[in-house]
N, CA, C and O of each residue as an XYZ file, in Angstrom:
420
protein
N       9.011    172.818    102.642
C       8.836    173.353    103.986
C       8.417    172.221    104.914
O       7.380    171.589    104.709
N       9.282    171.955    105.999
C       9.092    171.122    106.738
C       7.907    171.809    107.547
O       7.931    173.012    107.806
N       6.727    170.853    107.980
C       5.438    170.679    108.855
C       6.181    170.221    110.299
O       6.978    169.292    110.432
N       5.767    170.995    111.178
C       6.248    170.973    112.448
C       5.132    169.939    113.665
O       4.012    170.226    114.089
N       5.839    168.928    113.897
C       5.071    167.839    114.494
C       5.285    168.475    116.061
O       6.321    168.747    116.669
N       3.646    168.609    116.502
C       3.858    168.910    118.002
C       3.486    167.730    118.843
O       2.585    167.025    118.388
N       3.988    167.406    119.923
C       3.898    166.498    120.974
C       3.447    167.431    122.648
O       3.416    168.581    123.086
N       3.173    166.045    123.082
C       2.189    166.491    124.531
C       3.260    166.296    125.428
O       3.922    165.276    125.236
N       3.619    167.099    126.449
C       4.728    166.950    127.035
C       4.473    167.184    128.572
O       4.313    168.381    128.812
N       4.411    166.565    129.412
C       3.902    166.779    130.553
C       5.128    166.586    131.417
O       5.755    165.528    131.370
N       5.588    167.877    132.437
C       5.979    168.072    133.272
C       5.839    169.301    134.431
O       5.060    170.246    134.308
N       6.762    169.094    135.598
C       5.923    170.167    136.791
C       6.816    171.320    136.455
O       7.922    171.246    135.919
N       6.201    172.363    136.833
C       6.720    173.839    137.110
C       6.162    174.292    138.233
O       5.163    173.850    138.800
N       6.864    175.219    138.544
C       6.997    176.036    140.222
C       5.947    177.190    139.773
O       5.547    177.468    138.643
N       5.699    177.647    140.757
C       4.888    179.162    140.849
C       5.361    179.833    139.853
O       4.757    179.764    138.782
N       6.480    180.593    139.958
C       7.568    181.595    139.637
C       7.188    181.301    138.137
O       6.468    182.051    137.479
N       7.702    180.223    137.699
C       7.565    180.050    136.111
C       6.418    180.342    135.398
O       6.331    180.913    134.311
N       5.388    179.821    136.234
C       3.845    179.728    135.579
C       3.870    181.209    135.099
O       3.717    181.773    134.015
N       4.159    181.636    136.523
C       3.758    183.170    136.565
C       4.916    184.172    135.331
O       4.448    185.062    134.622
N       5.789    183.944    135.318
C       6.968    184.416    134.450
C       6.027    184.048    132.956
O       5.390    184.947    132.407
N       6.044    182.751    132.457
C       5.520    182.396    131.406
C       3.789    183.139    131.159
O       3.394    183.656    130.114
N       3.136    183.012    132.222
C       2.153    183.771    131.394
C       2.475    185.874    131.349
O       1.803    186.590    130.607
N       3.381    186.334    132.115
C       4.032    187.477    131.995
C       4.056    187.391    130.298
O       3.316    187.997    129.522
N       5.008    186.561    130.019
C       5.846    186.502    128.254
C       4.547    185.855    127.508
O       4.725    185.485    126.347
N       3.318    185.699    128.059
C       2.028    185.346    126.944
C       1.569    186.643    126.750
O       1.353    187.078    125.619
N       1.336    187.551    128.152
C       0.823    188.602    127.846
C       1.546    189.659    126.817
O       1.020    190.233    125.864
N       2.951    189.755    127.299
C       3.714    190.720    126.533
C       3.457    190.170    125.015
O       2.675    190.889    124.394
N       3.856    189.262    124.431
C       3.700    188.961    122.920
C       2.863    188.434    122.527
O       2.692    187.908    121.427
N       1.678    188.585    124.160
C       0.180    188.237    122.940
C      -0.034    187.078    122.324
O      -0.668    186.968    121.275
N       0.458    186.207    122.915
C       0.037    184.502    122.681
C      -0.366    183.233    123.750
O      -0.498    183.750    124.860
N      -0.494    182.464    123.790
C      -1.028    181.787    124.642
C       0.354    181.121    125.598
O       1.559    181.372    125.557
N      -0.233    180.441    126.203
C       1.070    179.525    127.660
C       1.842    178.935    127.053
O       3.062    178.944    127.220
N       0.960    178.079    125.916
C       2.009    177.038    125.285
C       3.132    177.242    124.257
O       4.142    176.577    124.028
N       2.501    178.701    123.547
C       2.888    179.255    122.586
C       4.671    179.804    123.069
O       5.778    179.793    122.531
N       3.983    180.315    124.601
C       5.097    181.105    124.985
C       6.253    180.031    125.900
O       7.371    180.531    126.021
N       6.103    178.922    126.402
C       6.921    177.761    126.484
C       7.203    176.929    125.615
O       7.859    175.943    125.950
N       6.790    177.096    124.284
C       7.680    176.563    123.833
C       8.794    177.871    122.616
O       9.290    177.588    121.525
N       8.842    178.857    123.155
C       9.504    180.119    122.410
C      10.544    180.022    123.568
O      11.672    179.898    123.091
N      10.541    180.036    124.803
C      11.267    179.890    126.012
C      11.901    178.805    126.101
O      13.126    178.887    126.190
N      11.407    177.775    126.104
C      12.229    176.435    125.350
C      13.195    176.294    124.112
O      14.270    175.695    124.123
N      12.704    176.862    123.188
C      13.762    176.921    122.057
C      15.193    177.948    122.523
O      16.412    177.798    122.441
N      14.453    178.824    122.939
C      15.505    179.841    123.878
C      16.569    179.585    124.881
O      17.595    180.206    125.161
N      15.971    178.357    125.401
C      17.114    177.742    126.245
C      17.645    176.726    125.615
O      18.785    176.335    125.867
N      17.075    176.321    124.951
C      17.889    175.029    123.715
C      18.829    175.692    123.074
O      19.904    175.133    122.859
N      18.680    176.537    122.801
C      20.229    177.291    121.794
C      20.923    177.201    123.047
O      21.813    176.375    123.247
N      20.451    178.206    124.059
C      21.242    178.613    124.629
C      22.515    177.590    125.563
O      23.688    177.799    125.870
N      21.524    176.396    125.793
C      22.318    175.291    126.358
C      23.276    174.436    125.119
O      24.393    173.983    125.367
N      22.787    174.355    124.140
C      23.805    173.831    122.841
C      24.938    175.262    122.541
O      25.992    175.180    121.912
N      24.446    176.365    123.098
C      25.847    177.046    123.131
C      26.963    177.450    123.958
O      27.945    178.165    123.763
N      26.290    176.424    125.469
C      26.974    176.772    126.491
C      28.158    175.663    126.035
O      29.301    175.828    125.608
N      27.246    174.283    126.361
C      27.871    172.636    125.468
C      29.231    172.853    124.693
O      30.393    172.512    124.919
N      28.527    173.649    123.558
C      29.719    173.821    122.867
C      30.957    174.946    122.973
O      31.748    174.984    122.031
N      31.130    175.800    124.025
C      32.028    176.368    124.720
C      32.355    175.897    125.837
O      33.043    176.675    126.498
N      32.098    174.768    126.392
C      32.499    174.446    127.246
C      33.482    173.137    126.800
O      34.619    173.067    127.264
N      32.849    171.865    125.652
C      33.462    170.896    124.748
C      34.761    171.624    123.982
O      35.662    170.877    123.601
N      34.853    172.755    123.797
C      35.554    173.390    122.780
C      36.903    173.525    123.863
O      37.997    173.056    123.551
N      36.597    174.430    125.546
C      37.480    175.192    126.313
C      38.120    173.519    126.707
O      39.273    173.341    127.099
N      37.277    172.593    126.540
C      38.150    171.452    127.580
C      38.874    170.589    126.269
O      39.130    169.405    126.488
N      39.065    170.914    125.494
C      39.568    170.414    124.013
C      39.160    169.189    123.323
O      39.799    168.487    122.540
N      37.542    169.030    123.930
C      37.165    167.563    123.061
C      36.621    167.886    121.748
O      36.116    166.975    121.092
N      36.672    169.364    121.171
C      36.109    169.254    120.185
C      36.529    170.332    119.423
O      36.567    171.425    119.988
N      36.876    170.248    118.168
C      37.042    171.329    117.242
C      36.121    172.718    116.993
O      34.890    172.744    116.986
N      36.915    173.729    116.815
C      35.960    174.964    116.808
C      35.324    174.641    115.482
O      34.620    175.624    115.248
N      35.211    173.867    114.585
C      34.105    174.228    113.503
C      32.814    173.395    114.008
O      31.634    173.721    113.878
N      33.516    171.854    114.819
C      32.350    171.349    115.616
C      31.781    172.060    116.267
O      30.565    172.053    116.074
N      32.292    172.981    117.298
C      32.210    173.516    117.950
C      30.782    174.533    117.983
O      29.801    174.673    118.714
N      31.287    175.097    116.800
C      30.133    176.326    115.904
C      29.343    175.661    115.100
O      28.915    176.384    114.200
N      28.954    174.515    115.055
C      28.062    173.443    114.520
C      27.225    173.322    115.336
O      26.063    173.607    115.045
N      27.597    172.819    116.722
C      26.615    172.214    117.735
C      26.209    173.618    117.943
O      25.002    173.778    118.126
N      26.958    174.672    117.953
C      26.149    175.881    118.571
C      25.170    176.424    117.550
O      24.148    177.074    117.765
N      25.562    176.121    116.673
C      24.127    176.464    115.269
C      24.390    177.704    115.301
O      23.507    178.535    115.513
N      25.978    178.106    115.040
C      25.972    179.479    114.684
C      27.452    179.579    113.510
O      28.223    178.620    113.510
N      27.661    180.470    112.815
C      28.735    180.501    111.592
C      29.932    180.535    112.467
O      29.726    180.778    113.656
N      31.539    180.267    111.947
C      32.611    180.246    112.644
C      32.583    181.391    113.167
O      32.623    181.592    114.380
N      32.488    182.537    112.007
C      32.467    183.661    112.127
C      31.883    184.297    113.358
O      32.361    185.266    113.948
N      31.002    183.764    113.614
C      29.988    184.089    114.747
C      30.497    183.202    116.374
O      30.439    183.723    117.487
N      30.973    181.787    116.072
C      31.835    181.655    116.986
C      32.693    182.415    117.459
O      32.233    183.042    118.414
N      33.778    182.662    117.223
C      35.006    183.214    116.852
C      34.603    184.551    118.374
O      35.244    184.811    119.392
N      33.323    185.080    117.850
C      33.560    186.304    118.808
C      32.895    186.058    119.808
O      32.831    186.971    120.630
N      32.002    184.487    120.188
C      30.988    184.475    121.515
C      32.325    184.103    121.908
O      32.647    184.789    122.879
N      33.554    183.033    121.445
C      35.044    182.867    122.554
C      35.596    184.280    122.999
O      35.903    184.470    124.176
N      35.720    185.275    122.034
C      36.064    186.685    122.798
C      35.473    186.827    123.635
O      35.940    186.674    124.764
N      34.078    187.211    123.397
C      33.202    187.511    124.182
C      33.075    187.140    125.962
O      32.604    187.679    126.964
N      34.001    185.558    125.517
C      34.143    185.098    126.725
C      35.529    184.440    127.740
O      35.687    183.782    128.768
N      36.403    185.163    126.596
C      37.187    185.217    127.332
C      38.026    183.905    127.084
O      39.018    183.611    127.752
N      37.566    183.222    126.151
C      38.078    181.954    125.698
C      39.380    182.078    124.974
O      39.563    183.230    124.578
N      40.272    181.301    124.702
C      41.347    181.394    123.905
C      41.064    180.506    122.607
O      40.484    179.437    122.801
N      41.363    180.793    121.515
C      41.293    180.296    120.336
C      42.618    179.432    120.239
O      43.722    179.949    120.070
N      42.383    177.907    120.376
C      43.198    176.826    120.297
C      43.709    176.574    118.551
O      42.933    176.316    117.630
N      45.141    176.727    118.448
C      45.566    176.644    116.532
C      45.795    175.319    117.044
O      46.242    174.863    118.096
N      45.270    174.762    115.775
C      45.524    172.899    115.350
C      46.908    173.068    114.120
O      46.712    173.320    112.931
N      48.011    172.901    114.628
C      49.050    173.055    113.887
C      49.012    171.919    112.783
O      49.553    172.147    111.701
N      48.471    170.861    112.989
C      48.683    169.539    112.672
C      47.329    169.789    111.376
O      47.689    169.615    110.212
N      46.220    170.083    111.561
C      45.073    170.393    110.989
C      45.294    171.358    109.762
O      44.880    171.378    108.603
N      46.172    172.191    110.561
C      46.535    173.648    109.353
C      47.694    173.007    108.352
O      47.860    173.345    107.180
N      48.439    172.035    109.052
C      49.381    171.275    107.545
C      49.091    170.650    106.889
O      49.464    170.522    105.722
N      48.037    169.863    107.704
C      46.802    168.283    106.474
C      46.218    169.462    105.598
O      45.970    169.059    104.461
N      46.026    170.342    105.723
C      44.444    171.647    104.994
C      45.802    172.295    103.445
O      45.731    172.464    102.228
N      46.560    172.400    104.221
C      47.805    173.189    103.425
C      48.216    172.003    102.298
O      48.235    172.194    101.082
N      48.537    170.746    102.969
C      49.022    169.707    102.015
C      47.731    169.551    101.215
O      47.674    170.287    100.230
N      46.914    168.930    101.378
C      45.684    168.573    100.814
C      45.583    169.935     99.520
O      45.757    169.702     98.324
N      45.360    170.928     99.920
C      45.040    172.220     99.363
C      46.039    172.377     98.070
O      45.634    172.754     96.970
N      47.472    172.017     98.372
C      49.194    172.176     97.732
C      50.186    170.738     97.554
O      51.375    170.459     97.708
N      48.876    169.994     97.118
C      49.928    168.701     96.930
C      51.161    168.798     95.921
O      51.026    169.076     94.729
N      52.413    168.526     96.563
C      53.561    167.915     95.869
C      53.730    167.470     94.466
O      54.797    166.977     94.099
């Protein structure tokens, strides 16, 4: 079991946030820091899953990369692109290396 190293991180926030963040201390009953950094991890997925639908829609990156950087199963890819309306790009070239490799001669 990895031991989780915390660091001191100093930056500004607006009214709105303070106030939002201690809202989400009260509701789950933990402290400021507790609850920025639960809100932080929250937007860390969420921005490594925008990243990787957005790397994926402009074709720099393969959907298994794709569902890698997003830290979620293909499977689970597969339907945030429905979800959004994305088109699922076939690697014709990928599916014959996988086929040969798989059915060598």
């Amino acid at each position: 079991m990895a031991i989780s190293e915390n660091r001191h991180l100093t930056g500004r926030v607006n009214k709105r946030q303070i106030e939002q963040l201690d809202k989400i201390s009260q509701e789950e009953k933990i402290d400021r820091s507790s609850a920025l950094r639960k809100v932080l991890d929250i937007g860390l997925n969420e921005y490594n899953k925008q990243k990787a639908l957005d790397d994926y829609r402009k074709g720099r990156i393969s959907i298994g990369k794709a569902a890698s950087l997003a830290k979620v199963s293909m499977a689970e890819f597969y339907k945030i692109l429905e979800s959004e309306n994305i088109p699922v790009r076939i690697d014709i070239r990928g599916i014959e290396e996988a086929i040969q490799s798989d059915f060598p001669k």
